[in-house]
C-alpha positions as CSV (number, residue, x, y, z in Angstrom):
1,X,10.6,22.8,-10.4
2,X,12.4,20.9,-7.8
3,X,14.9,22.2,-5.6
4,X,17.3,20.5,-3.0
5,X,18.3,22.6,0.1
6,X,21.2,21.6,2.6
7,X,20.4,23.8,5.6
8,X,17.8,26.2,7.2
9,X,19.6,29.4,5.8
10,X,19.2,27.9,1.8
11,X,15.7,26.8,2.4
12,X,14.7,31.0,3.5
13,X,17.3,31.9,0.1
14,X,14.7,30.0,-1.6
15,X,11.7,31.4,-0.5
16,X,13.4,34.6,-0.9
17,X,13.5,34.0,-4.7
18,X,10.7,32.4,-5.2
19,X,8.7,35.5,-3.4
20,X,10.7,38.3,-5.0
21,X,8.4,39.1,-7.6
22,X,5.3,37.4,-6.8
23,X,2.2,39.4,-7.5
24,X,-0.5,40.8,-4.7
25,X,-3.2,37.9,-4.5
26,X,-0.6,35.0,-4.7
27,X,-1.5,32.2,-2.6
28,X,0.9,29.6,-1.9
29,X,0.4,26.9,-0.3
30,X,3.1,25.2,1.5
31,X,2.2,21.1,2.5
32,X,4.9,19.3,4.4
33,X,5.6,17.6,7.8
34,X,6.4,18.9,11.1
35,X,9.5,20.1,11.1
36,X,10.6,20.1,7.3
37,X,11.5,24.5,6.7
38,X,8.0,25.8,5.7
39,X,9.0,28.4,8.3
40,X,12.1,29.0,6.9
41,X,10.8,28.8,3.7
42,X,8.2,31.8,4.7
43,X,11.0,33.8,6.6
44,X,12.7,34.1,3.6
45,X,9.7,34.8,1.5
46,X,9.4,38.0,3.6
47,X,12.9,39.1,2.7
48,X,12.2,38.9,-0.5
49,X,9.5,41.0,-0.6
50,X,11.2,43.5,1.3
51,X,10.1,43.2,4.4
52,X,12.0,43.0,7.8
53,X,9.9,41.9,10.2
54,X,10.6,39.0,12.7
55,X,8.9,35.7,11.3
56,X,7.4,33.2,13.0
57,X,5.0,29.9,12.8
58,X,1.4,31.3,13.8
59,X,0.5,28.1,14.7
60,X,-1.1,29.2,18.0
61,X,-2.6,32.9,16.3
62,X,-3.4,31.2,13.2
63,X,-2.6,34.2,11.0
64,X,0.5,36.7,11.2
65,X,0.7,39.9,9.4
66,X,3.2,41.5,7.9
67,X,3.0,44.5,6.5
68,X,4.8,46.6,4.1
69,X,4.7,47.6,0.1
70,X,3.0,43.9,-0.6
71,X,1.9,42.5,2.7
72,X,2.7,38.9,3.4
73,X,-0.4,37.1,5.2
74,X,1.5,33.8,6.8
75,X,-1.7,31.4,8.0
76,X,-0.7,27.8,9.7
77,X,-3.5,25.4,9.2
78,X,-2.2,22.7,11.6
79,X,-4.8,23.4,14.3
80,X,-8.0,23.9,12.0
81,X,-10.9,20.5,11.1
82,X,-11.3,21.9,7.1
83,X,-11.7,24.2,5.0
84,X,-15.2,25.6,6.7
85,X,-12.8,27.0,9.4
86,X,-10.3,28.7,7.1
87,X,-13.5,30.9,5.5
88,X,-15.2,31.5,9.5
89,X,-11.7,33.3,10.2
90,X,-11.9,35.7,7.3
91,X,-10.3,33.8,4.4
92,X,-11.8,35.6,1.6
93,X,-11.2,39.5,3.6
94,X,-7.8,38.3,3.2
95,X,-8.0,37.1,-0.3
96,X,-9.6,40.8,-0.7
97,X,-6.7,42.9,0.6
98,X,-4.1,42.8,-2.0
99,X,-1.3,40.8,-0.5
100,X,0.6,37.6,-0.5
101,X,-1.0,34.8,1.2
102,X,1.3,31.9,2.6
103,X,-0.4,28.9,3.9
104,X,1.4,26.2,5.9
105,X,-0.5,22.2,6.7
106,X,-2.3,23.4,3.4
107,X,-2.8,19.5,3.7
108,X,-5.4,20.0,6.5
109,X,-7.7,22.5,4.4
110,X,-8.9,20.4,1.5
111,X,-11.4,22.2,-0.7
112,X,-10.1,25.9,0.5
113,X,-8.3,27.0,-2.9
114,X,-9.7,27.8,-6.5
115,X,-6.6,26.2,-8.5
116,X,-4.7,29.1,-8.8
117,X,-2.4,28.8,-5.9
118,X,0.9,27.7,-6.2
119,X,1.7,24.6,-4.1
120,X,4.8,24.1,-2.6
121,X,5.6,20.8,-1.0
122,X,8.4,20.3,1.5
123,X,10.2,16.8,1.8
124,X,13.0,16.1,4.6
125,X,15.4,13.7,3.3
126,X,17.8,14.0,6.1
127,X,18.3,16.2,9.6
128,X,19.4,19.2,6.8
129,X,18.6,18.6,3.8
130,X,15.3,19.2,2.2
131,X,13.1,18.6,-1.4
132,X,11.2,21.5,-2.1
133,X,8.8,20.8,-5.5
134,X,6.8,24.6,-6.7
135,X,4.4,24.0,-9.2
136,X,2.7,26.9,-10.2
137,X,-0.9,27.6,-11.7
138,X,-2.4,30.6,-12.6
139,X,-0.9,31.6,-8.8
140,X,-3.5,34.8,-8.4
141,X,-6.6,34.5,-6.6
């Protein structure tokens, strides 16, 4: 499905749906510029999954936690060489613990998912508004 979003708060309404009912082991994978509302996207991925926690890029930590019912593991790639260094910070522990996984700069880990992930791709087509494609597989891991 394609969606078109005209600001940051329709982008986490989004997420928000798309997350509502997502099952533990989801992986989605979000691939998109700098700039284009994955975070928003994610922000409102946690309140649909009934969490209220303060959301933010991990581009620095690499990984945030958030945890509640159906814990929502948000991992930003944008500072990691491949896939190799995905797995050495405990990719598959997380895989293992029964939550959802959201994965910004997907792009930048080639190789890392088994297909089942649902991809999410982010397109900015002006300062506010935003193409947002979901295409979902299997989506479990």
């Amino acid at each position: 499905m394609t969606y078109i979003t005209h600001s940051e708060s329709e982008t986490e309404a989004l997420g928000a749906e798309f997350a509502k009912d997502l099952p533990a082991g989801t992986v989605a994978a979000l691939y998109g510029e700098l700039g284009c509302g994955k975070t928003a996207f994610v922000r409102g991925m946690a309140r649909g999954m009934g969490l209220d926690c303060l959301v933010n890029s991990p581009t620095f930590t690499i990984v945030n936690e958030y945890l509640g019912e159906r814990p929502l593991f948000h991992f930003d790639m944008y500072r990691l060489g491949g896939a190799d260094e995905l797995y050495d910070i405990g990719w598959e522990d997380y895989l293992g613990r029964g939550g959802v996984c959201a994965v910004e700069w997907s792009e930048n880990v080639p190789g890392a998912f088994d297909g089942d992930e649902i991809e999410v791709r982010f397109t900015k087509l002006s300062d506010t508004d935003r193409e947002i494609r979901i295409e979902r597989g299997d989506a479990s891991c």
